[in-house]
N, C-alpha and C positions, 0 to 999 in steps of 0.2 A: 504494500500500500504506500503510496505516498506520505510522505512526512510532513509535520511543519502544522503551526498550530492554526493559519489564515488560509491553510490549503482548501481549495474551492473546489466542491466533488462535482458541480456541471457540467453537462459532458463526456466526463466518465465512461457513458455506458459505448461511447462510439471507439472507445480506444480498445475496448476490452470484454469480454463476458462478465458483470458481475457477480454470476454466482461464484464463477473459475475461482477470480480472484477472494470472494469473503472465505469461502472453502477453502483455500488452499494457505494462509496465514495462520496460523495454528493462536497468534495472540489475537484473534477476532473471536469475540462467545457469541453464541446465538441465545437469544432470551427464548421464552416458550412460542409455541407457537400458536396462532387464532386460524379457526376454519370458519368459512360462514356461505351460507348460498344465498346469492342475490335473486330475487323475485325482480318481476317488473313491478315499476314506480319506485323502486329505491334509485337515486342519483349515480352510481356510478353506471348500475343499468342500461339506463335512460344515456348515459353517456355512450355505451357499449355499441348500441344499435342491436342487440341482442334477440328484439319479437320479442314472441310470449313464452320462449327458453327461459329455463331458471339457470345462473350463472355460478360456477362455484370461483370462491377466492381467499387468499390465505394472506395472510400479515405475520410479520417479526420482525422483531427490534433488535439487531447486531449491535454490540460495542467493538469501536473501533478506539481501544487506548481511552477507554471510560468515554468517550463522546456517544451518544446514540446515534446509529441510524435507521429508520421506520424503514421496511421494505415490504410492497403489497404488490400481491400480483393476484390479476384475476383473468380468469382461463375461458378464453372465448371457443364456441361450440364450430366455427370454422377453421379455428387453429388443433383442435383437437384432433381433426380428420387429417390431417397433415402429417407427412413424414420428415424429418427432417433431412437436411441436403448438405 
């Protein structure tokens, strides 16, 4: 991980994978983890473009050297079908 206490994580995600990188640092803890299924009318939903699919999605908080970072990810029903490449 980058060091330095003003270091700016945006962007981030274009330089690297970041599960790769929080998984492979052994001083990064993962806190617990949240599971939740999105219904339609909840806002990330609604964000998704989803229909009337229910959406599942998961959140945790990594400490990066006691800082927190939130990381949420929610699994769309056309990335599912997908192999990766």
């Amino acid at each position: 991980m980058p060091t330095g206490k003003r270091h700016c994580i945006n962007g981030l995600a274009l330089t690297f994978r970041l599960g790769e990188r929080l998984f492979a640092d052994r001083r990064i803890v993962r806190d617990d983890m949240e599971i939740a299924r999105l219904e339609p009318g909840h806002a990330l939903h609604a964000l998704a473009g989803a229909g009337r699919a229910s959406l599942w999605g998961r959140r945790s908080v990594f400490l990066i050297d006691g800082h927190p970072l939130l990381v949420n990810e929610i699994f769309l029903p056309a990335i599912l079908g997908q192999r990766r490449r």
